[in-house]
C-alpha positions, 0 to 999 in steps of 0.5 A: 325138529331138524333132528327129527325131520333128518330121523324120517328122513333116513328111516324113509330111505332105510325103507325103500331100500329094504323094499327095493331088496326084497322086491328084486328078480330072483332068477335061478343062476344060469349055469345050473340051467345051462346041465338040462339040455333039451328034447325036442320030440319029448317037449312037443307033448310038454307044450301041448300039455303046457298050452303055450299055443293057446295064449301065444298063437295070434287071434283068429290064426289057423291051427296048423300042426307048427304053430306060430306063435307070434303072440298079440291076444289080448286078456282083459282084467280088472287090473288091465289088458295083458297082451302075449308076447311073440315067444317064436324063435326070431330075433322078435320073439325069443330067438336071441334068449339062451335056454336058460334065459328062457327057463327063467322066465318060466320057471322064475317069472323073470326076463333077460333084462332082470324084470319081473313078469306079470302073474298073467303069465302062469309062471306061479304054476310053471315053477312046480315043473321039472326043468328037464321038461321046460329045457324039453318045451324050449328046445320044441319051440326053436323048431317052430316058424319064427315071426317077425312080429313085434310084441304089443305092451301090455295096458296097465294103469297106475300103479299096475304098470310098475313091474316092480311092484309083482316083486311085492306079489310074489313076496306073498304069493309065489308058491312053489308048494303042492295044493294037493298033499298027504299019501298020493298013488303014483297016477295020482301025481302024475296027474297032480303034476300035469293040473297044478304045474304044466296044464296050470288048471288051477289059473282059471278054476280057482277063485282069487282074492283081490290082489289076484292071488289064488285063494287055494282054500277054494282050489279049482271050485270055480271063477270068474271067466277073466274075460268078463263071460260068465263063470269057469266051472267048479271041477271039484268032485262037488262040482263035477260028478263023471267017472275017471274014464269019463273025465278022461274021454271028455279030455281026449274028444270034447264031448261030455258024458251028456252028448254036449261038447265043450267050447270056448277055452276048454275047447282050446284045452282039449286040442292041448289034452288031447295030444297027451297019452290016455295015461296022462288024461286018466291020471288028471282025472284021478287026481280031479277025484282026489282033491277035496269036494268045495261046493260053488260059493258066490264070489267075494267083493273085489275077487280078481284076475292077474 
């Protein structure tokens, strides 16, 4: 019995140790950064198309043309409420990060300290991104205002609120790969770079599976609205008949073709779109036409949000 009782024993810790191996950060070394040096006018329409202001500026906050983005709104999931971080360059926010501290967190979904994000943060979208263009976005965000305010820990509940465990979730679903594949046209990825990378359309128009993953089966066929109101629209073709230039002036005024104006978060969204070149809002709107038709389905008991 003691024989055995010691076997599990080791087993057991043979075990953690494994899992704590494979759940480690994972971060790009710093010096293969540190050759992207950034630009600030070019990262200006990169973080308009990446919309950072949209979760990082305060609630309420007026739009100004140099946005500050203290952070403090708050997303209610099922898995708990996230609370974005101050990301202004001050010694609060991201001030005292090197770039490619900054990069990793984008790029990798890890902190300075070694500590992995949660996917609330669509670092699982940012990963596909040039990192010429994240060196861009950062060396945009150290001209803006700085804030001094401090950021607010997320709410998570057990076994939430262990961070290492995201390390598991990234084991079986970070995803650096394309979901649109096979024989592209140029402005079709382009566009299917700024919907799956930068804009990360896909984190709020794609259905999830009970662990918060994406079901990449039903990609951009619609979800639920994370914060509890209603449904995210399939923009699928199934879902979403406009012509390419009606896609694109809907993204570049918010009215659709039906005379009606978007709201709520899209409205959000075309103040970020609406900073891009035609070129970038038609190449969205190519690459919307091109991916596959999936028709709105009933969403799937336990389907969730990171």
């Amino acid at each position: 019995m003691r024989r055995a009782l010691t076997a599990l024993g080791v087993l057991v810790l043979a075990g953690a140790g494994a899992a704590w191996w494979l759940t480690a950060p994972d971060p790009i070394p710093e010096e293969q950064l540190a050759r992207y040096q950034g630009d600030a006018t070019r990262g200006q329409t990169l973080f308009a198309a990446g919309g950072c202001a949209s979760c990082h500026v305060a609630p309420d906050a007026p739009a100004t043309e140099s946005p500050v983005l203290s952070g403090g709104q708050r997303f209610v999931t099922q898995f708990g409420t996230f609370v974005a971080p101050n990301i202004s360059p001050s010694p609060q926010g991201i001030g005292d990060w090197s770039d490619p501290q900054v990069m990793n967190a984008v790029l990798r979904g890890v902190s300075p300290e070694g500590q992995h994000y949660y996917p609330a943060f669509p670092w699982n979208a940012y990963n596909k991104a040039d990192p010429q263009d994240v060196a861009d976005i950062v060396a945009y965000i150290r001209t803006l205002p700085p804030s001094d305010t401090e950021s607010q820990p997320h709410e998570l509940p057990f076994p939430f609120s262990i961070r290492r465990a995201v390390g598991g979730w990234k084991l079986l679903f970070m995803n650096t790969d394309w979901v649109l594949q096979g024989d592209l046209t140029p402005e079709q990825e382009r566009g299917r770079y700024l919907v799956e990378a930068l804009a990360h359309c896909g984190e709020c128009h794609t259905p999830r599976n009970a662990l918060g993953g994406l079901r990449t089966d039903a990609w951009l066929s619609g979800a639920p609205d994370p914060a509890g109101k209603g449904r995210n629209p399939n923009i699928t073709p199934a879902g979403l008949d406009w012509s390419e230039q009606e896609i694109a002036a809907m993204l570049q005024s918010g009215f659709t073709p039906d005379y009606d104006v978007v709201g709520g978060e899209m409205a959000e969204v075309v103040a970020n779109t609406a900073q891009l070149s035609n070129e970038d809002r038609l190449a969205i709107a190519a690459y919307l036409k091109a991916v596959p038709a999936i028709e709105s389905a009933a969403p799937p008991a336990g389907e969730g949000q990171p």
